[in-house]
C-alpha positions in Angstrom: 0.0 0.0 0.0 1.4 3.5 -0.5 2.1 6.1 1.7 -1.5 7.9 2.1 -3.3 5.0 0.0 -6.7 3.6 1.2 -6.2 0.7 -1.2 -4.0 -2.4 -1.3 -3.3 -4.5 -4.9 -4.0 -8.0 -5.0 -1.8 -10.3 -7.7 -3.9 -13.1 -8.3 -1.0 -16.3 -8.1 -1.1 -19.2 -6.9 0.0 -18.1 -3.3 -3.5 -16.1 -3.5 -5.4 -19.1 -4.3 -3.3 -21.5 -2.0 -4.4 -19.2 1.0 -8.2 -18.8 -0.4 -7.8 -22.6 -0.3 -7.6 -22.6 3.3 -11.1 -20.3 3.8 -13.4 -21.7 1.4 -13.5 -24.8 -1.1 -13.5 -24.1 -4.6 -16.9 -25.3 -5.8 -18.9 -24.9 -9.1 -22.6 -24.5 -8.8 -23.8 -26.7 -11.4 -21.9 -29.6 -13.3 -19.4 -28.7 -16.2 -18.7 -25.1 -15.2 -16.2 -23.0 -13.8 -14.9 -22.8 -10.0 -15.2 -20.5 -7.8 -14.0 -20.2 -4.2 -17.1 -18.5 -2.3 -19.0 -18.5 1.1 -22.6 -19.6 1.5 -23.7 -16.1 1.6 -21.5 -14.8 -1.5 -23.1 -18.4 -3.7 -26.3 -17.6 -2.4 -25.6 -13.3 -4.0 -23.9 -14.0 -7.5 -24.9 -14.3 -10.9 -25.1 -17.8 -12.2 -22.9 -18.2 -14.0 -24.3 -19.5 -17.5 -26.1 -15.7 -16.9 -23.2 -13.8 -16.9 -21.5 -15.9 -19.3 -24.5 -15.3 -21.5 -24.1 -11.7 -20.8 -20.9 -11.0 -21.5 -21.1 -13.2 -25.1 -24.0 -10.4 -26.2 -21.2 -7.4 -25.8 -19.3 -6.9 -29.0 -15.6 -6.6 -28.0 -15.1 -4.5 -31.5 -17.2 -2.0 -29.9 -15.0 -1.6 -26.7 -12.4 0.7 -26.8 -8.8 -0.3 -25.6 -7.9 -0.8 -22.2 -9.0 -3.1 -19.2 -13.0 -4.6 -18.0 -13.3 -3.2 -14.5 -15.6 -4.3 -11.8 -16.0 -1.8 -9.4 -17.7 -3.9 -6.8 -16.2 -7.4 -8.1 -17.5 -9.3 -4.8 -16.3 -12.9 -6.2 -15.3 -12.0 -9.5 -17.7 -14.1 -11.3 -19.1 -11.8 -13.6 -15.6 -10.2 -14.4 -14.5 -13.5 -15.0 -16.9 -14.4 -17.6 -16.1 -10.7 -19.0 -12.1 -11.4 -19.4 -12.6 -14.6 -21.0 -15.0 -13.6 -23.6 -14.1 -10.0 -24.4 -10.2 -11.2 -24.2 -9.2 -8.3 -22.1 -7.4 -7.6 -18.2 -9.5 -7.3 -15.5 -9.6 -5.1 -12.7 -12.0 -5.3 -9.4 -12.3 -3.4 -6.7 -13.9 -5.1 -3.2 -13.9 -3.2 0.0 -13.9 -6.6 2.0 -10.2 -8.1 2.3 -11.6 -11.6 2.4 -13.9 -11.3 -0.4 -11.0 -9.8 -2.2 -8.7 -12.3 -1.9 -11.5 -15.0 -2.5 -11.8 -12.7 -6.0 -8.3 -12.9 -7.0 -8.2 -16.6 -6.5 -11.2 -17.0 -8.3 -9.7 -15.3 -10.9 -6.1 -16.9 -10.8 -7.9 -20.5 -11.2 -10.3 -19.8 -13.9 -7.0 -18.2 -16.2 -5.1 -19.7 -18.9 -1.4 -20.2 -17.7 0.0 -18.8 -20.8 -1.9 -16.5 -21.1 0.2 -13.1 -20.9 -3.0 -10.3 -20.5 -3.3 -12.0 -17.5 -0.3 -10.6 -15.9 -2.6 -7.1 -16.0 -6.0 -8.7 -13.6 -5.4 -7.2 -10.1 -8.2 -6.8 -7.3 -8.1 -3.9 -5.4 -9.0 -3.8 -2.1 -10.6 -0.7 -1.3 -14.0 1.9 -2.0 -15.1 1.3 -5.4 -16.0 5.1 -5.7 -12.6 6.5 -4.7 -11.1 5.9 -8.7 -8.2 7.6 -8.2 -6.9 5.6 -5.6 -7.6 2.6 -7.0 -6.5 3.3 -10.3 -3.2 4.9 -8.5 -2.5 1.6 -7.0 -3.2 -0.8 -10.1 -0.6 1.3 -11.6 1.5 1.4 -9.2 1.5 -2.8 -9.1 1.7 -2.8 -12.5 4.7 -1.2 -12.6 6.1 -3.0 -9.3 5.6 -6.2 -11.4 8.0 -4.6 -14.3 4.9 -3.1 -16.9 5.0 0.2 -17.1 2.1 0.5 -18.9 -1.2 2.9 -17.9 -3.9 1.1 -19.4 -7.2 3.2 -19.3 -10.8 1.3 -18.4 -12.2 -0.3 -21.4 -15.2 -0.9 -19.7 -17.4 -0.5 -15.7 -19.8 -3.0 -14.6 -21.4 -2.2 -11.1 -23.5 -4.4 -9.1 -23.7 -2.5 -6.3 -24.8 -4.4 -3.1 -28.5 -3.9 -1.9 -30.5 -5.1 1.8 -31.5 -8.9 1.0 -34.8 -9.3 2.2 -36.3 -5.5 1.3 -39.6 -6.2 -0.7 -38.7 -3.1 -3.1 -35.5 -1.7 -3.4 -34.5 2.1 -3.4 -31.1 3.8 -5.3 -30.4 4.8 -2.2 -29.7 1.6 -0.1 -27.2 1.0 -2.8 -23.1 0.6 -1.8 -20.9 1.7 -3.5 -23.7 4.2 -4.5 -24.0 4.4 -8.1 -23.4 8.2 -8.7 -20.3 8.7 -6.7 -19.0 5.8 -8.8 -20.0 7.0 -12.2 -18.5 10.3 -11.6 -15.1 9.4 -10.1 -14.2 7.2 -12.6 -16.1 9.0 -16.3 -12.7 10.5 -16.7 -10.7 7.4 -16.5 -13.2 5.7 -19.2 -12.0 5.0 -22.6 -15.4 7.0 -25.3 -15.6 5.0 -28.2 -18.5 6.4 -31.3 -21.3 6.2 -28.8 -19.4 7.1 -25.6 -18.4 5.0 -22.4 -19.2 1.2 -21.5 -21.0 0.9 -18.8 -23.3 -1.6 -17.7 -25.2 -1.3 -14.0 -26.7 -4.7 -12.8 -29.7 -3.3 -10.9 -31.9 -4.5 -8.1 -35.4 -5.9 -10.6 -37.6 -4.6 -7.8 -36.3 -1.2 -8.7 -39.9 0.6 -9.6 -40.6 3.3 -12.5 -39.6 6.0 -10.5 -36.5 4.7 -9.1 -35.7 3.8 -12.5 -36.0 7.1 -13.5 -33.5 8.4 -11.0 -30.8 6.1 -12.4 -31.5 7.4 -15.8 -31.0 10.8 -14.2 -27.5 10.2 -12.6 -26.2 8.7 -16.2 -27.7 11.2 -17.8 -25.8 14.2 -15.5 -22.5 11.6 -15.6 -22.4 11.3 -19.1 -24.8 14.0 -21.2 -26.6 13.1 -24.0 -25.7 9.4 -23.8 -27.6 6.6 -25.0 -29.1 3.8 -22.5 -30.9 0.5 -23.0 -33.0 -0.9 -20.4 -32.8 -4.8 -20.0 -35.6 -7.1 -18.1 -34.1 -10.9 -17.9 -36.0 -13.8 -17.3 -35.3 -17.2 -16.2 -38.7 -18.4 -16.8 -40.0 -18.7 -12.9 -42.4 -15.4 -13.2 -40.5 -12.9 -12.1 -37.8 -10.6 -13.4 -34.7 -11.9 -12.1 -31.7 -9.5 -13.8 -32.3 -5.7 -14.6 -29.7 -3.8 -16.3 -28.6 -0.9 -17.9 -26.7 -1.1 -21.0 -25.1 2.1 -21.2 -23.0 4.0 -24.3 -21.5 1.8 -26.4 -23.0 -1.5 -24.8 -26.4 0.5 -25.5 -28.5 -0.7 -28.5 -30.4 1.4 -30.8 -33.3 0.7 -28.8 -34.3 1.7 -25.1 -36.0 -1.6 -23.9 -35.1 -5.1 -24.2 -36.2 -8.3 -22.9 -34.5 -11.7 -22.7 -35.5 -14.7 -21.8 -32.7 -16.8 -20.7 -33.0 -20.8 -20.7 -30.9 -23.3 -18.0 -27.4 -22.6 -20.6 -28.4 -19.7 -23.6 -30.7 -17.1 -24.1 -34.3 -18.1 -25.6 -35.4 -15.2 -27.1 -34.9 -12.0 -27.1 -37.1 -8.4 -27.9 -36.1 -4.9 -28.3 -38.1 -1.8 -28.8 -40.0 1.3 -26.9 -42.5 0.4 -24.5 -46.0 0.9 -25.2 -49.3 0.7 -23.0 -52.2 -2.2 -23.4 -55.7 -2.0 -22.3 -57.1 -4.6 -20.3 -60.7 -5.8 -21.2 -63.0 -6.9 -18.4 -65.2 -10.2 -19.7 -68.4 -10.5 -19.0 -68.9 -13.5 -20.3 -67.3 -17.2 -20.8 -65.2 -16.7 -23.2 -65.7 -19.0 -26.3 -64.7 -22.6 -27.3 -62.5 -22.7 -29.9 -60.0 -19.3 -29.2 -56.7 -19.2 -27.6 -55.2 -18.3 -24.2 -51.5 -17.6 -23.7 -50.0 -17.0 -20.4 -46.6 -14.8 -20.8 -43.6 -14.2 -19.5 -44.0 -10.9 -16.8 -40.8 -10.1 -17.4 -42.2 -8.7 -21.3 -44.9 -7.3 -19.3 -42.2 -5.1 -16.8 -40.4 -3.9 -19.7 -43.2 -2.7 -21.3 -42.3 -4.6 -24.8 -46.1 -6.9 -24.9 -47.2 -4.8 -27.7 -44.2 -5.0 -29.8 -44.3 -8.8 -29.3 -47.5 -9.3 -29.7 -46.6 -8.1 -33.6 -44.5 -11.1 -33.9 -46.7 -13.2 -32.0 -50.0 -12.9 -34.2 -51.4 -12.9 -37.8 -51.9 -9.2 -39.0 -56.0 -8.3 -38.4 -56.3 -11.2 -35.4 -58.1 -10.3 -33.1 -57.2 -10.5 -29.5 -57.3 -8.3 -26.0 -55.4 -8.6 -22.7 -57.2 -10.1 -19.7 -54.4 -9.4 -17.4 -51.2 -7.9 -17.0 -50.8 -8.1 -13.2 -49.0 -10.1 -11.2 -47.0 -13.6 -12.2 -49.4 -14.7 -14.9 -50.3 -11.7 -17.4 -53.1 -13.3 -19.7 -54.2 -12.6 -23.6 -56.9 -14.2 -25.1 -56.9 -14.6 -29.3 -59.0 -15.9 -32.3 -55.6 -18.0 -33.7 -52.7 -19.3 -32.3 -49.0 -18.4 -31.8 -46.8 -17.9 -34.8 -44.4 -20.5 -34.1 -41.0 -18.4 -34.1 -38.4 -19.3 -31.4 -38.4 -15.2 -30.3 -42.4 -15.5 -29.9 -42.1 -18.9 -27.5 -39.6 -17.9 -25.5 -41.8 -15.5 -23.7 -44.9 -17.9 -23.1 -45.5 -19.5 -20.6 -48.9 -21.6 -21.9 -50.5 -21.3 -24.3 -53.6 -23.3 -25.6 -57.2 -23.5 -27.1 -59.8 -23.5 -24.7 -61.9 -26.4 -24.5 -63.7 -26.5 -21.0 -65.3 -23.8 -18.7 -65.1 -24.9 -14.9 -67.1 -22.6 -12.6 -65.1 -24.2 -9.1 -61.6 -24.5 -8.5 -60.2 -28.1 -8.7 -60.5 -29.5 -5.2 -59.0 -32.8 -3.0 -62.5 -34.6 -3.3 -63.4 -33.7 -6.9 -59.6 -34.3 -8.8 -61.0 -37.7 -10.4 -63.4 -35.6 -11.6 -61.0 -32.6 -12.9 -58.7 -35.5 -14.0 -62.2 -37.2 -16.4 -63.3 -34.6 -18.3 -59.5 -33.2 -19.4 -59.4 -37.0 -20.4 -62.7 -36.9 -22.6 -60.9 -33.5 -24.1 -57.4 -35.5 -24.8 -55.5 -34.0 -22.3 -53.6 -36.0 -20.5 -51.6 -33.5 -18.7 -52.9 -30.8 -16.5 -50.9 -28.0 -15.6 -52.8 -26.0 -12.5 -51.8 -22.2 -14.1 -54.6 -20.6 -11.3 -54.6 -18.9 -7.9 -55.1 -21.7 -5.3 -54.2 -21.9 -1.4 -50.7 -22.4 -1.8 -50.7 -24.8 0.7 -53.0 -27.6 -1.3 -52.1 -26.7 -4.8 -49.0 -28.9 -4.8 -50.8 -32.0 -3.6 -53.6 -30.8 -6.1 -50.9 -30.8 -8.9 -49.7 -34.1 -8.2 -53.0 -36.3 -7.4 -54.2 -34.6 -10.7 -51.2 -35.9 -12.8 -52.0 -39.3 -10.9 -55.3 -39.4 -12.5 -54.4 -38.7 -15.8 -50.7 -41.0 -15.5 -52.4 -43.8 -17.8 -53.9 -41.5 -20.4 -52.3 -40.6 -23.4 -53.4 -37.2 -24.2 -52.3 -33.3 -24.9 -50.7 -31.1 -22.7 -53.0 -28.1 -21.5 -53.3 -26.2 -18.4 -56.2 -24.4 -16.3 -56.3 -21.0 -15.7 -58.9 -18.7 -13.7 -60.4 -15.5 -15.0 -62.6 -13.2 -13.6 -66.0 -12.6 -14.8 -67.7 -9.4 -14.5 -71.4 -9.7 -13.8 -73.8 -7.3 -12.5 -74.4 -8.9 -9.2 -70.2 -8.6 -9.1 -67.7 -10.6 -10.4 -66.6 -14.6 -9.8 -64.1 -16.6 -10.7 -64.2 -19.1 -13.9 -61.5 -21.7 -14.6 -60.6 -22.7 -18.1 -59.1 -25.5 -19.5 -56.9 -24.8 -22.6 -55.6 -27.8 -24.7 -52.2 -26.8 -26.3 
């Protein structure tokens, strides 16, 4: 450390990884990938790592001008890891925990090519991720400790800034290292290429509109006139589970994007401006013979239905939105799905309907549930509807008891509200897809 620093270099070697070694196992989280030494907690934290692997692979490296990725909250290093390895470049973290920070530079000493000589430039810094000039200061000077005398500029930020755990909506404030005191110290380090800096912020997805509108604030007074694109991830389980903002030259030409990762790639993916939808109240059972497709919420948060629903049906097909609340936003349409792999990877269900049930299934009546999806050719079930969540398990599997002999269709059920003028009730429907 020098005299007056607040920051101390970290060489990932083997003596790093020999003592992280001795805190925590090096583990990978699923068969087939990487590594990593981390803690309970920190496993529990990170990106997955066929996530950030996937998002690294989407960021052009032609587009990034020269110098090194930096992560100024690296926590394990995962996600700079993933960036170094695809985009070819150093990398540089900064962690304000010493033991996360050596757990970092192991992590990325193991997961490095031996002969590979960029490697000589990854450092982690231990320190505040918003002081750059002290951290840059002391990369340098271990850089030139180590014999390269080299000043390479940043390339690149990613910041994942930590936020409370268990918070049911999440504020730009509870944020550390907050984001504008990062943005600002370190704009002047960043390498502009044609359409300015790369940066990329890994958000809280509970962040609201509002709060979303503050981040695009601090960019926007960080680095004027710059473009942004907002990105909604999915992993399929209805919620949003990565938000993002792609930022300058990692920006597209578009301000909204949604992708809908699988268990190793991305699925699909949308771009465009958000637009509203109008939600139609029924008032009566809607008819035999249409369509209902349960999406992905994550389109829904991002504001991108509409834009999908223009790859998703015929020209002049008719259709209307039943719901766009909650985990299971509903449209109802005269003709199926167009089959492309961008269209399905935002369904959840979809199917025509072929039974109107005014109760919800129930333990004494599932034989009965279980008959008529038979006399429709279903032989699969799927329970898509609001049940007490502590039956609808053992409803889900005595249903797929019933109907383990026959040979039939996949479908699911799904509840809707009807609006009548004594009030509204529920109706469940059966859809055959």
């Amino acid at each position: 450390m020098g005299e007056g620093s607040r920051h101390t270099a970290l060489n990932p070697s083997a003596q790093i990884a020999k003592e992280a070694r001795k805190r925590v196992r090096a583990e990978p989280a699923r068969k087939g990938e990487p590594s990593f030494h981390m803690t309970e907690e920190m496993r529990r934290l990170s990106t997955p790592w066929y996530v950030a692997l996937a998002r690294a692979r989407r960021i052009d490296s032609s587009v990034l001008p020269a110098g090194v990725i930096l992560d100024a909250a690296a926590g394990s290093g995962l996600q700079l890891v993933a960036y170094s390895r695809e985009l070819k470049r150093p990398a540089l973290g900064v962690e304000m925990d010493g033991n996360i920070a050596v757990l970092c530079a192991a992590n990325m000493h193991i997961n490095s090519d031996e002969g590979d000589l960029q490697r000589s430039m990854d450092r982690v810094i231990i320190g505040d991720g918003s002081d750059a000039e002290g951290a840059i200061t002391e990369y340098w000077n271990s850089l030139r400790e180590a014999g390269t005398r080299a000043h390479p500029p940043i390339a690149m930020l990613h910041l994942d800034p930590a936020r409370p755990p268990d918070a049911q909506a999440h504020d730009v404030d509870e944020m550390q290292p907050a984001i504008g005191p990062v943005l600002s110290s370190w704009g002047k380090h960043l390498q502009s290429g044609p359409r300015g800096p790369a940066v990329l912020l890994d958000l809280s997805p509970r962040l609201g509109e509002e709060q979303q509108g503050i981040i695009d604030a601090i960019v926007e007074v960080t680095f004027p006139g710059v473009s942004r694109t907002w990105e909604w991830l999915s992993q399929g389980g209805g919620r949003v589970d990565r938000l993002s903002l792609w930022v300058g030259s990692l920006s597209s030409k578009k301000s909204r994007r949604c992708v809908r990762m699988g268990t190793k790639n991305v699925l699909a993916t949308i771009e465009g401006a958000p637009a509203g939808s109008e939600v139609v109240q029924m008032n009566t059972p809607p008819p035999f013979g249409a369509w209902m497709t349960i999406v992905d919420p994550a389109l829904v948060h991002s504001g991108l239905q509409e834009a999908w629903l223009k790859r998703a049906l015929r020209e002049g097909g008719g259709h209307s939105w039943l719901r766009l609340e909650g985990r299971r936003p509903l449209l109802i349409h005269t003709d199926p799905l167009n089959g492309s792999d961008d269209v399905g990877g935002f369904v959840v269900a979809s199917g025509e309907i072929v039974q109107h049930r005014l109760r919800p299934p129930e333990l004494h009546t599932i034989d009965q549930t279980a008959a008529s999806a038979a006399r429709n050719g279903i032989g699969k079930v799927t329970l898509r509807c609001s049940l007490d969540p502590d039956i609808h398990p053992t409803l889900q599997r005595r249903l797929d008891r019933e109907l383990k002999e026959v040979d039939g269709a996949r479908g699911f059920m799904v509840d809707i509200d009807l609006e009548r003028g004594s009030g509204s009730h529920k109706l469940y429907v059966v859809c055959k897809g």
